[in-house]
HTML snippet that shows the backbone in 3Dmol.js (N, CA, C, O; Angstrom):
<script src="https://3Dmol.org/build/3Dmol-min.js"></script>
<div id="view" style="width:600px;height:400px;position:relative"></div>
<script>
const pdb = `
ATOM      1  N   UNK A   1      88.683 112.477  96.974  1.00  0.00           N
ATOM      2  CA  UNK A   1      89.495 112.522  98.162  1.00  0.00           C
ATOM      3  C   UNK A   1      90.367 113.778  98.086  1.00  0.00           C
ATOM      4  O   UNK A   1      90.993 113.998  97.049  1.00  0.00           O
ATOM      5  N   UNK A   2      90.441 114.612  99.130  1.00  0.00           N
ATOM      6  CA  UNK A   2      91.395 115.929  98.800  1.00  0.00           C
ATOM      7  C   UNK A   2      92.699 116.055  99.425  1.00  0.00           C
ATOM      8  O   UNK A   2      92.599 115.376 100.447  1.00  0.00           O
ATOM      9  N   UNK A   3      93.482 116.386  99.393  1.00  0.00           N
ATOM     10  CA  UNK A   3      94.735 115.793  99.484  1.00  0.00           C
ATOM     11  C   UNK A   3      95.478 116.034 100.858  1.00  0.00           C
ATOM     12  O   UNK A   3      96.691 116.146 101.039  1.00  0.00           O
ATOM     13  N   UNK A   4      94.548 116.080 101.694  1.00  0.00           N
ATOM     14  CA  UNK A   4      95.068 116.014 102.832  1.00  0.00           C
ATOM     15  C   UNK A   4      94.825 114.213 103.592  1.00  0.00           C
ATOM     16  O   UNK A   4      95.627 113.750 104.403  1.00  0.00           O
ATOM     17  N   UNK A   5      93.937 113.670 103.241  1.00  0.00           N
ATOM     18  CA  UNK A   5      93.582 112.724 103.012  1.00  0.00           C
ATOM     19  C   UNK A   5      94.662 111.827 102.178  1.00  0.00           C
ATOM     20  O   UNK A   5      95.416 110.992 102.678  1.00  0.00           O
ATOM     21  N   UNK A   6      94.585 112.132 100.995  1.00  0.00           N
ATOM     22  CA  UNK A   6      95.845 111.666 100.125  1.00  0.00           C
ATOM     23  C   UNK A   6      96.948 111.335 100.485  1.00  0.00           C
ATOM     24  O   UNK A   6      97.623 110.346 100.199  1.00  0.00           O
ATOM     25  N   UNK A   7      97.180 112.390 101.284  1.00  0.00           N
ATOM     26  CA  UNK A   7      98.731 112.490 102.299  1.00  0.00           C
ATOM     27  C   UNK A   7      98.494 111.268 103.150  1.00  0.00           C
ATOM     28  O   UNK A   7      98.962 110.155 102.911  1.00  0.00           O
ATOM     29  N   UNK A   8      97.663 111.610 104.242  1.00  0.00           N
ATOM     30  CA  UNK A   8      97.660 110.368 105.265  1.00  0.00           C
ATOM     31  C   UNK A   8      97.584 109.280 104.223  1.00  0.00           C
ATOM     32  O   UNK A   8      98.380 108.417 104.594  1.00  0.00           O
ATOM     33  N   UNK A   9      97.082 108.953 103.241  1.00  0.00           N
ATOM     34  CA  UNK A   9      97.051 107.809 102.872  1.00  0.00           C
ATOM     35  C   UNK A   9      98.334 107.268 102.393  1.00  0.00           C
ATOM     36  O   UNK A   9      98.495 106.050 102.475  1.00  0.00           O
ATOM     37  N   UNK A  10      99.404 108.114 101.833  1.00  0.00           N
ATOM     38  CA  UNK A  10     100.589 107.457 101.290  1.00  0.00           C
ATOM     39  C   UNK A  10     101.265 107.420 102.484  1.00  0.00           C
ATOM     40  O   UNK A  10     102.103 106.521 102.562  1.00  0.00           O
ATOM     41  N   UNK A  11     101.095 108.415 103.799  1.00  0.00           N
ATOM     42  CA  UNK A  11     101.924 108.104 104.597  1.00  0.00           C
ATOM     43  C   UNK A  11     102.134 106.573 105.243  1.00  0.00           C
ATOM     44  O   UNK A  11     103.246 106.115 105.502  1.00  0.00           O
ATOM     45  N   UNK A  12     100.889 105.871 105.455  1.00  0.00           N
ATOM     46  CA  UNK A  12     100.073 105.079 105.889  1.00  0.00           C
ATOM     47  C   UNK A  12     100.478 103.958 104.827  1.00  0.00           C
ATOM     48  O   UNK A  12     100.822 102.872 105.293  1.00  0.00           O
ATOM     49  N   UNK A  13     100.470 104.111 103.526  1.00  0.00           N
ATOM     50  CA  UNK A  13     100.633 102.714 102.724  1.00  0.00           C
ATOM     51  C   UNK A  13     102.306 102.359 102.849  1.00  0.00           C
ATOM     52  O   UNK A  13     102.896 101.283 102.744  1.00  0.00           O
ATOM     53  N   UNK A  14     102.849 103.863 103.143  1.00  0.00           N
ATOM     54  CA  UNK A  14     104.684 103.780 103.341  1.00  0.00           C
ATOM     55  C   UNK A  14     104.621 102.950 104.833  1.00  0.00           C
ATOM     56  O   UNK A  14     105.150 101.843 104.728  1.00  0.00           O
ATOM     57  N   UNK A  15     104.217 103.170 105.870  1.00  0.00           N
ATOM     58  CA  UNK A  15     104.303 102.663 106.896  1.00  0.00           C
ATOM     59  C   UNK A  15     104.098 101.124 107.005  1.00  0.00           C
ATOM     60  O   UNK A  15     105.011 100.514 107.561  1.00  0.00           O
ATOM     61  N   UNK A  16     102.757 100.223 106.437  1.00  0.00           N
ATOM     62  CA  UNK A  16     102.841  99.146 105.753  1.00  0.00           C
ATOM     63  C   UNK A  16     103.524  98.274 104.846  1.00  0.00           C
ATOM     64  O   UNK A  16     103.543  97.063 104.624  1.00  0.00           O
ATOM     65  N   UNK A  17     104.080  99.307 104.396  1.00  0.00           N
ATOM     66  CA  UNK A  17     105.016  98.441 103.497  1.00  0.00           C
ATOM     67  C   UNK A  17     106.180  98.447 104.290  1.00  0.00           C
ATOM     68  O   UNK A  17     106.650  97.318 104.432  1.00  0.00           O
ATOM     69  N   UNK A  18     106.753  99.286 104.814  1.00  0.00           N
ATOM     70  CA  UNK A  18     108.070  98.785 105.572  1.00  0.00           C
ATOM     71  C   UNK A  18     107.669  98.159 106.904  1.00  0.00           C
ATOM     72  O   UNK A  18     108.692  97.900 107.537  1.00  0.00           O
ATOM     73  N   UNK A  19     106.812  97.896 107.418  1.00  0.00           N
ATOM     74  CA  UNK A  19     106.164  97.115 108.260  1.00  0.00           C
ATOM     75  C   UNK A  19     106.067  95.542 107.546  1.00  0.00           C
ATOM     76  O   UNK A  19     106.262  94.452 108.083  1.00  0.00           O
ATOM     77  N   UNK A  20     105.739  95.820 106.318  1.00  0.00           N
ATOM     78  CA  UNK A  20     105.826  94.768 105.672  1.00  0.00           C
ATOM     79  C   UNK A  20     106.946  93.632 105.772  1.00  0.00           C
ATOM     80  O   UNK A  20     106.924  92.553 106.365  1.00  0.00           O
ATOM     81  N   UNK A  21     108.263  94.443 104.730  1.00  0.00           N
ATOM     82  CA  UNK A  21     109.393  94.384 104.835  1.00  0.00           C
ATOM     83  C   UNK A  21     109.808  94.066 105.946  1.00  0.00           C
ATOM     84  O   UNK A  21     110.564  93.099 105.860  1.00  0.00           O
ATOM     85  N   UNK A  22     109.604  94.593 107.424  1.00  0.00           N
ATOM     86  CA  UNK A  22     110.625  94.449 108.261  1.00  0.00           C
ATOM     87  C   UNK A  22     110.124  92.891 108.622  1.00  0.00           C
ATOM     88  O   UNK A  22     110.950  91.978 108.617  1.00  0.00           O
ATOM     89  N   UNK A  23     108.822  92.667 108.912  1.00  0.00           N
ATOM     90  CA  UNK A  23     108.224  91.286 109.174  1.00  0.00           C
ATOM     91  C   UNK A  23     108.824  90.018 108.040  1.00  0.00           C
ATOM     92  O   UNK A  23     109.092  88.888 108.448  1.00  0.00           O
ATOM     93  N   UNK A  24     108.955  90.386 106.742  1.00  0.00           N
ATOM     94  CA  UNK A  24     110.000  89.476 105.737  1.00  0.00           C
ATOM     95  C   UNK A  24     111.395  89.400 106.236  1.00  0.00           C
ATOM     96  O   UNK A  24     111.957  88.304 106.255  1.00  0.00           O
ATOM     97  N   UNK A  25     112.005  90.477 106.645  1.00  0.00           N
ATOM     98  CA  UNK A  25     113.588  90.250 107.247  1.00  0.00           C
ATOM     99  C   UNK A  25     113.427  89.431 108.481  1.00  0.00           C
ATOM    100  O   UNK A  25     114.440  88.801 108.785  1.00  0.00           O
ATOM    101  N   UNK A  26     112.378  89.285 109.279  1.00  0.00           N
ATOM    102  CA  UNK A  26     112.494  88.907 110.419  1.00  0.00           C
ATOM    103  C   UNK A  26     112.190  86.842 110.216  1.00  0.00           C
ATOM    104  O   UNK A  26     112.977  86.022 110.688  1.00  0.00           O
ATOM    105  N   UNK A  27     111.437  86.619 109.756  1.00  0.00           N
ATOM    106  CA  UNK A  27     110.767  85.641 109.269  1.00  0.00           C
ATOM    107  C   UNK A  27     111.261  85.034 108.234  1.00  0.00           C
ATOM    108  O   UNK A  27     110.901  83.859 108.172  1.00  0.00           O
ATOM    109  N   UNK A  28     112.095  85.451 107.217  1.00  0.00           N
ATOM    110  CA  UNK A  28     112.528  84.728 106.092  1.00  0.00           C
ATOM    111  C   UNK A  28     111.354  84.407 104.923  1.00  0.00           C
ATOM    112  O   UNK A  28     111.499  83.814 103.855  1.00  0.00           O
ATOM    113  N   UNK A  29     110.172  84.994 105.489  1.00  0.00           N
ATOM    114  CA  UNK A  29     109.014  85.060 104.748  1.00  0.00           C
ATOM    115  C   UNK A  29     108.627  85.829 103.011  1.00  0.00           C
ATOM    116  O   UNK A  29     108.188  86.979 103.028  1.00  0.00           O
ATOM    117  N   UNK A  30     108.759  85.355 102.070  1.00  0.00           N
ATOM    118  CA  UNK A  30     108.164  85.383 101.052  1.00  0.00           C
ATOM    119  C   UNK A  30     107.834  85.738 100.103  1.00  0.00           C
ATOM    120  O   UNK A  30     108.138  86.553  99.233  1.00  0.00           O
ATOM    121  N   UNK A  31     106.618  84.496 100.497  1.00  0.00           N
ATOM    122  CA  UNK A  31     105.451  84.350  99.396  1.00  0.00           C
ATOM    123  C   UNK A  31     104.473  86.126  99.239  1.00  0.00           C
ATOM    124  O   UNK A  31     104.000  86.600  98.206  1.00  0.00           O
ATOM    125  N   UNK A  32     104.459  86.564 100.254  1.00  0.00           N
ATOM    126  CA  UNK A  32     103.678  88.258  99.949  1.00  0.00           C
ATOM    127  C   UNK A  32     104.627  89.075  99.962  1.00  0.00           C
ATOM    128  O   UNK A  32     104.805  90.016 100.736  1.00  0.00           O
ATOM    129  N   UNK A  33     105.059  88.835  99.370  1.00  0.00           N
ATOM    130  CA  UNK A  33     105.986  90.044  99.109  1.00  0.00           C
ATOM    131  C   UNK A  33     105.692  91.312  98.132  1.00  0.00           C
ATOM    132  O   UNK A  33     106.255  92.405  98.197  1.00  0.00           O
ATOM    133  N   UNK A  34     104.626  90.897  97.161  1.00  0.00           N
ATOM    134  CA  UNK A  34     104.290  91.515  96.353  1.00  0.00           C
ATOM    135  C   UNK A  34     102.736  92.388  97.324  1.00  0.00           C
ATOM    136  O   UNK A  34     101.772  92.983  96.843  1.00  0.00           O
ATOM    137  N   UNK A  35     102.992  92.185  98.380  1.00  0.00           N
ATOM    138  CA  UNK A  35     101.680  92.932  99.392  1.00  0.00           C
ATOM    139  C   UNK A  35     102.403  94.219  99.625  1.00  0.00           C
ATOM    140  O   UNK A  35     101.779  95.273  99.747  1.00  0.00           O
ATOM    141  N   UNK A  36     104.049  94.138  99.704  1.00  0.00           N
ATOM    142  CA  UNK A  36     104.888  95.440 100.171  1.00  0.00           C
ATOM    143  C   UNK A  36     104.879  96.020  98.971  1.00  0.00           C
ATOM    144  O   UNK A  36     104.768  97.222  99.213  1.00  0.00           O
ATOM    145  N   UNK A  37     104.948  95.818  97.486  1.00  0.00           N
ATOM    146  CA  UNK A  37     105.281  96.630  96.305  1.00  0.00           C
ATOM    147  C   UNK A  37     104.191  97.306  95.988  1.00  0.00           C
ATOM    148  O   UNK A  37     104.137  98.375  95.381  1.00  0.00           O
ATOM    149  N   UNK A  38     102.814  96.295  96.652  1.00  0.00           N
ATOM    150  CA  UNK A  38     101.601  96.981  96.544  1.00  0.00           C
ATOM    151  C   UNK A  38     101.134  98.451  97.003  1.00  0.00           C
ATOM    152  O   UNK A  38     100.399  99.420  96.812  1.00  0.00           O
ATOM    153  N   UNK A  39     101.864  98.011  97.550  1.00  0.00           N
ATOM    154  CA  UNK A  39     101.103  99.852  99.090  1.00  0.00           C
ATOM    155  C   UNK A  39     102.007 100.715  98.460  1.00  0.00           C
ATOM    156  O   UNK A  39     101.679 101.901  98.417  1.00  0.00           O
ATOM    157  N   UNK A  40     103.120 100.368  97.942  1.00  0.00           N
ATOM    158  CA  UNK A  40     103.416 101.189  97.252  1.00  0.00           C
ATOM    159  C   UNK A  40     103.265 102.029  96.003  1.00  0.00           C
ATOM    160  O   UNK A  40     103.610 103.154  95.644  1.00  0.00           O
ATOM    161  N   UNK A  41     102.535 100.897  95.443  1.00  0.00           N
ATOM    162  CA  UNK A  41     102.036 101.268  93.807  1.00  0.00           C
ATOM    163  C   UNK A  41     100.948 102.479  94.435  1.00  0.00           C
ATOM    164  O   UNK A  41     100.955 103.648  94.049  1.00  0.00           O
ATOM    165  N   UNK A  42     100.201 102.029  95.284  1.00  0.00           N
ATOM    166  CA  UNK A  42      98.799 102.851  95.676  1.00  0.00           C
ATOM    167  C   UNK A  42      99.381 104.472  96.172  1.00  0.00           C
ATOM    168  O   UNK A  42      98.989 105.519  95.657  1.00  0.00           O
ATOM    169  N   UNK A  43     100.343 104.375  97.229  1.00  0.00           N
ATOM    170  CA  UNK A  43     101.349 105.346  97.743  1.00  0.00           C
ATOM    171  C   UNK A  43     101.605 106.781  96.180  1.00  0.00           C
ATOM    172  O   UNK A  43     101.329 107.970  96.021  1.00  0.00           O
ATOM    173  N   UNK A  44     102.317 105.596  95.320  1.00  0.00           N
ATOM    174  CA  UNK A  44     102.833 105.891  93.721  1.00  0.00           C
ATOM    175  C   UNK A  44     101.619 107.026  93.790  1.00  0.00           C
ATOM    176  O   UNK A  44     101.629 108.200  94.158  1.00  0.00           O
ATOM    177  N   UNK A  45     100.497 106.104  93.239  1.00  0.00           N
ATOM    178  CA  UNK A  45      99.442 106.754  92.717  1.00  0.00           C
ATOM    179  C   UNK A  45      98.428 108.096  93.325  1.00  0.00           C
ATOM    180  O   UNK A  45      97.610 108.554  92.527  1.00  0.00           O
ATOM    181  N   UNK A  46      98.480 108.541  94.355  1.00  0.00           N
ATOM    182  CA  UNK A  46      98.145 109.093  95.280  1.00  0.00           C
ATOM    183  C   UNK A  46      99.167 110.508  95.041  1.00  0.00           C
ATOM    184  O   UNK A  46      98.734 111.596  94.661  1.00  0.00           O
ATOM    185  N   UNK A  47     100.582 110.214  95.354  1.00  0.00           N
ATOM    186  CA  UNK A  47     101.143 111.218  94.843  1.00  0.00           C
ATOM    187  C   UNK A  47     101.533 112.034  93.544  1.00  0.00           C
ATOM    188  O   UNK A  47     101.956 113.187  93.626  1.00  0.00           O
ATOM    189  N   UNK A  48     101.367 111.372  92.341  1.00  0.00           N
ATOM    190  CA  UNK A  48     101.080 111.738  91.142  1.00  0.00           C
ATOM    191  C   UNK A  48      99.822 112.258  91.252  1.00  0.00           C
ATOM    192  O   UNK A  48      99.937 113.441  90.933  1.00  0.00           O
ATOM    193  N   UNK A  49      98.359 111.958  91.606  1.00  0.00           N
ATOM    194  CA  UNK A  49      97.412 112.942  91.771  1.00  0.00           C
ATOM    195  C   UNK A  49      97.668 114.105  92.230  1.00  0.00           C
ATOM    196  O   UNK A  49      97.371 115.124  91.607  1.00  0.00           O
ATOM    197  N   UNK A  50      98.438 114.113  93.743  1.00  0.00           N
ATOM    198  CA  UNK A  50      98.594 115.204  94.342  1.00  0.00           C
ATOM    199  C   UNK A  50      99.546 116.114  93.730  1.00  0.00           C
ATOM    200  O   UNK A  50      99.784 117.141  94.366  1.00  0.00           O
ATOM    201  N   UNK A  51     100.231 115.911  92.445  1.00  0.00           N
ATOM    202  CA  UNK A  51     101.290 116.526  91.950  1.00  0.00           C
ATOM    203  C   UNK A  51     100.708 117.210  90.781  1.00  0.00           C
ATOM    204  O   UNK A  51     101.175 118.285  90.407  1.00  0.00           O
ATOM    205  N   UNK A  52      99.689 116.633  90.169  1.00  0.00           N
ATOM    206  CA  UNK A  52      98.842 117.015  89.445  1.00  0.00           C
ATOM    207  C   UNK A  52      97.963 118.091  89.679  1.00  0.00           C
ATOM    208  O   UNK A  52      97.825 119.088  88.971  1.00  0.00           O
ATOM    209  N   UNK A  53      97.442 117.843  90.616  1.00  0.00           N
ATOM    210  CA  UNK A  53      95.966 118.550  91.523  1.00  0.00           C
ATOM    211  C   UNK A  53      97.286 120.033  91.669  1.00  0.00           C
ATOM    212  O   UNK A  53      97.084 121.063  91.025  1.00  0.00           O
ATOM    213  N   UNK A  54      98.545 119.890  92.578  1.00  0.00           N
ATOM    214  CA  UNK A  54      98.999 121.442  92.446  1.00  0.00           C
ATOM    215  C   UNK A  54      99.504 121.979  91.308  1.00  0.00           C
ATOM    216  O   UNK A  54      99.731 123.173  91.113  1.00  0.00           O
ATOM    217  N   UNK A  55      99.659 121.162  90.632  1.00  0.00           N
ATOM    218  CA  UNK A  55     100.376 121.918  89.451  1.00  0.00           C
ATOM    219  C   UNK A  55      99.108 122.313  88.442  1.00  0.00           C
ATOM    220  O   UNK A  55      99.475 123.066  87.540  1.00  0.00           O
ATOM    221  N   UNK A  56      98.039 122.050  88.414  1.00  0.00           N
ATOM    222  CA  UNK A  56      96.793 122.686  87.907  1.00  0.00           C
ATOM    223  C   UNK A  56      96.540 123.888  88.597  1.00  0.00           C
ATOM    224  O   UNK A  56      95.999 124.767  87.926  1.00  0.00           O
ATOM    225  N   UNK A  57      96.827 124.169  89.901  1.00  0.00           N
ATOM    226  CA  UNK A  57      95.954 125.183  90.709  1.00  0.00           C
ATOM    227  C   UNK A  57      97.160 126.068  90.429  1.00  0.00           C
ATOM    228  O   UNK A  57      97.031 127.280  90.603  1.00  0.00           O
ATOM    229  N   UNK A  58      98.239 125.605  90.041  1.00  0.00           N
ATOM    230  CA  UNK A  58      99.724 126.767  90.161  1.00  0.00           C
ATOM    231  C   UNK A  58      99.683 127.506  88.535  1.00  0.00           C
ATOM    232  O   UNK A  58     100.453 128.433  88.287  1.00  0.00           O
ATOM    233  N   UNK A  59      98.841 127.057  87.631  1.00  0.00           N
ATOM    234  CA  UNK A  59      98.712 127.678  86.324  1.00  0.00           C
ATOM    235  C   UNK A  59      97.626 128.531  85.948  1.00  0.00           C
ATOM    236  O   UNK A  59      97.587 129.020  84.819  1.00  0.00           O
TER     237      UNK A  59
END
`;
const viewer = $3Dmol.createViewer("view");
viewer.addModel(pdb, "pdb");
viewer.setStyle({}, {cartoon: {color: "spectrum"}});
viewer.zoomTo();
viewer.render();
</script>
């Protein structure tokens, strides 16, 4: 995946997760809560590649 892709994708897992979140504040809801920490872990991971991937091409 090249990191323009990458991008939309963390933008996209950030948007879900506080989509997430806002649907738990609204609802008093839960039990998935660990669905919002998720998109984030993935988010996490996506940008450590992409931090990687430039800092290889910058040496």
């Amino acid at each position: 995946m090249d990191n323009n892709n990458k991008i939309n994708s963390v933008i996209y897992c950030i948007e879900c997760s506080l989509a997430r979140m806002k649907w738990y504040q609204e609802t008093g809801e839960t039990r998935f809560f660990d669905d919002s920490a998720a998109y984030l872990d993935v988010a996490n991971i996506y940008i450590r590649e992409i931090i990687n991937e430039n800092s290889k091409s910058t040496n």
